[in-house]
N, C-alpha and C positions, 0 to 999 in steps of 0.2 A: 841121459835120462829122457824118456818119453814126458814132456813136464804136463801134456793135454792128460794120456794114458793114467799116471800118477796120481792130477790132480782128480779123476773121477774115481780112481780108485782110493785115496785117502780124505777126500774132503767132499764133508756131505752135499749132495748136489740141489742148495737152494738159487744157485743161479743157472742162466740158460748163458753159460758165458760166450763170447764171441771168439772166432777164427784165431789171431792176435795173441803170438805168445811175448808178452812187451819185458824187453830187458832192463831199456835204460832211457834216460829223457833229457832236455833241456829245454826251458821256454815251453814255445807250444807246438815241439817238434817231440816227438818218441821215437823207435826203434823197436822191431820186434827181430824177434831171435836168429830168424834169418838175413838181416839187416836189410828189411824193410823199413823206409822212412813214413811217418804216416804223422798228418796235421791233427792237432786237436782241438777240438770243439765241444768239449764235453767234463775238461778237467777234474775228471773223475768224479762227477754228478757235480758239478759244482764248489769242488774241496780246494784244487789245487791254485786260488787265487792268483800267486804272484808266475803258476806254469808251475812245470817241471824241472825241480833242486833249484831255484834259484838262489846264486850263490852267495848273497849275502844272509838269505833266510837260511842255507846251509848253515855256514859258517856261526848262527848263533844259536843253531840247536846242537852243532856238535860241541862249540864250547860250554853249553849251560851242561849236557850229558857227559862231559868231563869232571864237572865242578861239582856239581848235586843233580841226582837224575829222577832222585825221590823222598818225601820223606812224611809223606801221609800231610791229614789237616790236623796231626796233635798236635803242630808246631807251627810257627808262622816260618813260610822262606817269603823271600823276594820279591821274582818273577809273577806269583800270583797278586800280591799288591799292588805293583807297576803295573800290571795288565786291568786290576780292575780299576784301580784309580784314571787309567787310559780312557776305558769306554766310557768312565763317567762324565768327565769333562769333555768326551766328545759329542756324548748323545744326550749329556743333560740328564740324565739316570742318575739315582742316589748310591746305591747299590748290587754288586753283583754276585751271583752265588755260580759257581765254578762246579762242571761234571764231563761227561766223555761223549755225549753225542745230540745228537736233537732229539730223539726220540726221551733221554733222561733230562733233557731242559723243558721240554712238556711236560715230562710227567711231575717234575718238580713245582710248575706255573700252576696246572690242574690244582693240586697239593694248598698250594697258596693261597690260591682263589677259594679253596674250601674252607679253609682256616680261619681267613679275614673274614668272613662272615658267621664261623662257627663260634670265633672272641664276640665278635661285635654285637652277634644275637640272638647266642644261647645254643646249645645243642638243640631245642626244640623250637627252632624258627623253623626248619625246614629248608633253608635258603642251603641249595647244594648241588643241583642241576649246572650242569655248564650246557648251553646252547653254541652250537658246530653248524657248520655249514655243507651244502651237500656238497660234493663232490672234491674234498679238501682230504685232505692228508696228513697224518700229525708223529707217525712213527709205528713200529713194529711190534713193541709191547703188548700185554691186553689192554689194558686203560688207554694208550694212544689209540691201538686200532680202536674201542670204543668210540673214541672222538673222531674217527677217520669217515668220512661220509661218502664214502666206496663199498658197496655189497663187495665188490670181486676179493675185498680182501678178508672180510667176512667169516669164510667158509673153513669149517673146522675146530673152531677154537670156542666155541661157546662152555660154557654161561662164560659174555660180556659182563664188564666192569657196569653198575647201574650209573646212573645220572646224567646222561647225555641226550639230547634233545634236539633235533634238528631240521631246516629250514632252507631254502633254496637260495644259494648267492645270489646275491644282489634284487630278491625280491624281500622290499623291506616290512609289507604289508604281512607277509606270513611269518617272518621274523619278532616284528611285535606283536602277533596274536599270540604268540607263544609265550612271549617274555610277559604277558599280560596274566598270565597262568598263575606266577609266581612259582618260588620255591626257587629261583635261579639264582646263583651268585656270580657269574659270571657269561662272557662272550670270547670264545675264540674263533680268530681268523687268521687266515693266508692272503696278506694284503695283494697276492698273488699266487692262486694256485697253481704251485710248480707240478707235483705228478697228477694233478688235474688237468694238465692240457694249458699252462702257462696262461692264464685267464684273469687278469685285474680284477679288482672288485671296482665300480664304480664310486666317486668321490662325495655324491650327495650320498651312495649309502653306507660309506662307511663312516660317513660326518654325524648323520642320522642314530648310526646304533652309539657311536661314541658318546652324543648327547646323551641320548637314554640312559644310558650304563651311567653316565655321572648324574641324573637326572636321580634316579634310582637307586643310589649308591652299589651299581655293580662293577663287575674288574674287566676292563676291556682287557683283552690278551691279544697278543699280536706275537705269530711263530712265522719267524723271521731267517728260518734255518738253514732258507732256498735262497732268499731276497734280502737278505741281511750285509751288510760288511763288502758296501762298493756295486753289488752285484747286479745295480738297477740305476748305479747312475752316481747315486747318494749313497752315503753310510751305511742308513736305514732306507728301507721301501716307505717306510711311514712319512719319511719326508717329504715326500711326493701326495702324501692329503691333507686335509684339514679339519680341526676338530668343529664342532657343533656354534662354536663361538668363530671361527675363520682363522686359528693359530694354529700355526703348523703339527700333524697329530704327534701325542705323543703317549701311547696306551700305558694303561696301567703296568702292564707287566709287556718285556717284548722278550724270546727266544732266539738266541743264537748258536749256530754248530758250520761245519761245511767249513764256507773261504776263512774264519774264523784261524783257523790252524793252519793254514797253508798248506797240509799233508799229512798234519799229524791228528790224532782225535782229541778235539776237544767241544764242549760246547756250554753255553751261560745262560744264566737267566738272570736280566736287569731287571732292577725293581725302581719306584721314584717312592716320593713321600708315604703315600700312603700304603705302600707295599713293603718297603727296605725291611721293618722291624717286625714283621709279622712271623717271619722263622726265629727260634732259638734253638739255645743247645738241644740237642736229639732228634728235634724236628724235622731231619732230612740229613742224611750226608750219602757221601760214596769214596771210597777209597781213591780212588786215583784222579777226584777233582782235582784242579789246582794243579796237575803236576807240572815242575820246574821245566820238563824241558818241552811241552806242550805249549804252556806260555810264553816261553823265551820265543817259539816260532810265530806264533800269534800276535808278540809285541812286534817281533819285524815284518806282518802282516799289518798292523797296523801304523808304524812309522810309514809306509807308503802310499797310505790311502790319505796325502793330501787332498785339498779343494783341485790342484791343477789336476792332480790322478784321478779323480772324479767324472770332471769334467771329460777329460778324454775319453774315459768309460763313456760316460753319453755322447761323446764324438764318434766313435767307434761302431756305437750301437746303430747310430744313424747311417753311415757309412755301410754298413750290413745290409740294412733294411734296406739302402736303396740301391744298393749291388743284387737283390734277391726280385724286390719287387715288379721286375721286369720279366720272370721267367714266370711263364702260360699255365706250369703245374702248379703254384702257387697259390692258393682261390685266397688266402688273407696271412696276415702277419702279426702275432700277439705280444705281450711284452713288452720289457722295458731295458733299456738299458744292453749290457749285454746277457738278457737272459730274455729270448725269442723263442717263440712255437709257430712252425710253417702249416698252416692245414692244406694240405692235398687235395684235388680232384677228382683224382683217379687213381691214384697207386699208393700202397699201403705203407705206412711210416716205417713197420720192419724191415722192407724188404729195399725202400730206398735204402735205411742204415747199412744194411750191408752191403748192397752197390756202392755206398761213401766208402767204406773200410776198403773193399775189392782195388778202391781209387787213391787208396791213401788218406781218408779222414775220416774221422773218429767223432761225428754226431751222438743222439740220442734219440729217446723216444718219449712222448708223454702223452699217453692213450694213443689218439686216433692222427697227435701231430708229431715231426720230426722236431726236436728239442735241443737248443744250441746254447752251453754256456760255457763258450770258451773262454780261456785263461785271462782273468784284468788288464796283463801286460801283452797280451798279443800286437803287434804289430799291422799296419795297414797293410803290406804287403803280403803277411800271413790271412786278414784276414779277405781277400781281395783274391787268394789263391785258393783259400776255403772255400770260396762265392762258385770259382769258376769248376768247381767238382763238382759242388751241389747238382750247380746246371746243369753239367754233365751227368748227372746220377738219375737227374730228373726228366733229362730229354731223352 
């Protein structure tokens, strides 16, 4: 079978796919169909946390898909309890509600954030605006792309979801003229914009709107679905700031999908105190939350993200950055951890990525920089031979 031919002719073509017909994987090593070897730096946008089949994450998703592979939320299994009760004691979260990607742990945050404010003060307080930030990204949906603060994604699909309001990262002066408006009940952010251009937000102003929002009784939200689960260092990206008092942040509501699953789809939305009881029965569901063998890969996602496994993640990251920093087409280095955006000088983020592939590695793109978030478990040597393609892709 022609599987390029095939795929254009049976599958609707919303991707611009690459070259790369990929059979099979291990670590952060793939294979394409002609047995090409090619490195990976891109874990397929960020999903494949522990790499490619790693064989203990195997091993407990083909035993949980032996044993029970489904059986809806009419019923309590297992797998979904140990996984929430996991994130809870790890991130200090009260509660999690369980769906299939990030784009539906948004939309279910959104949802919440409306709510809490619609119990708390009436259908006719008004209070129902979420304030978004430019240049940020929140999923595919209409309601997520409403909150998505990208024109390019825009185009097509109007009448947008109403209630969203927006303000330029990390200027905090235009941010509270807005929220000064009223009518909002909450704040979302990307405590680093991944298909933004891999972009932090600054820590006075994310310390700043945190105050506010509790200041104000609004729901900070923090979608966490890029930067979440190791992938900056830390468990959470939020670890890495601090709220309005100087304790480590911890938003109202935070969203998780992506390294989450290690391969499979799944994604969460933690809640703490003043969130956890705000949903009840009918208030939200989805079929395939929770399922048994998406969690079971998610628990052995997270049995590995010790403090030591952490740490290396930001050993590694550093190692990168300063294997990278040295080469001329390079003009700066964004990020954290191992989730980096190279801004260019001269030459266009696309057209390096396909000189990395040409070369054996499997980068990304995030606008106008080339976008690197390889596998947690990568290796020094992998990622040191990753480095040395770059350079060459770039010189």
């Amino acid at each position: 079978m022609d599987i390029r031919q095939a795929d254009r002719e049976y599958i609707i073509g919303t991707y611009r796919r690459q070259e790369p017909v990929l059979v099979r994987g291990r670590g952060a090593r793939c294979w394409d169909q002609e047995g090409k070897e090619y490195l990976d730096f891109g874990a397929g946008i960020g999903v494949n946390s522990l790499g490619f089949c790693d064989p203990e994450w195997a091993d407990a998703v083909a035993a949980q898909a032996r044993t029970l592979q489904h059986a809806s939320n009419l019923y309590y299994t297992l797998p979904g309890v140990e996984l929430a009760k996991t994130l809870c004691l790890r991130t200090g979260y009260r509660k999690a509600l369980f769906c299939n990607s990030g784009a539906e742990a948004n939309e279910c945050a959104i949802k919440l954030a409306r709510k809490y404010s619609f119990d708390k003060y009436g259908p006719d307080s008004g209070r129902n605006k979420i304030l978004c930030l430019g240049n940020s990204f929140h999923g595919r949906t209409v309601t997520t792309l409403s909150a998505t603060g990208q024109d390019v994604f825009h185009n097509y699909y109007f009448p947008f979801t109403e209630g969203f309001a927006f303000a330029p990262a990390n200027d905090l002066d235009a941010a509270l003229a807005l929220l000064e408006q009223g009518g909002f009940c909450g704040v979302l952010v990307e405590l680093i914009q991944g298909e933004g251009g891999v972009n932090p937000l600054e820590p006075h102003y994310v310390s700043a709107l945190s105050g506010y929002c509790r200041e104000h009784d609004l729901l900070l939200l923090a979608d966490e679905v890029q930067t979440g689960i190791g992938r900056t260092g830390q468990l959470l990206a939020s670890r890495w700031f601090q709220d309005a008092l100087g304790a480590p942040l911890l938003p109202d509501i935070t969203t998780l999908a992506k390294g989450l699953g290690g391969g499979l789809p799944i994604g969460a939305v933690l809640t703490n105190e003043r969130t956890c009881n705000v949903m009840g029965p009918s208030d939200h569901g989805t079929t395939f939350g929770g399922n048994p063998v998406a969690c079971a890969g998610a628990l052995t996602v997270m049995s590995r993200l010790s403090d030591a496994f952490l740490e290396e993640v930001r050993r590694k990251g550093e190692i990168l950055r300063h294997a990278l920093g040295n080469i001329p087409e390079i003009a700066g280095i964004s990020g954290l951890g191992l989730m980096l955006g190279l801004s260019l000088r001269t030459q266009k983020a696309p057209e390096v990525v396909k000189e990395c592939i040409r070369l054996g590695l499997l980068p990304l793109t995030a606008k106008e920089k080339v976008r690197l978030l390889p596998p947690l478990s990568i290796t020094d040597e992998e990622l040191s031979r990753g480095a040395d393609i770059l350079r060459q892709a770039l010189t």
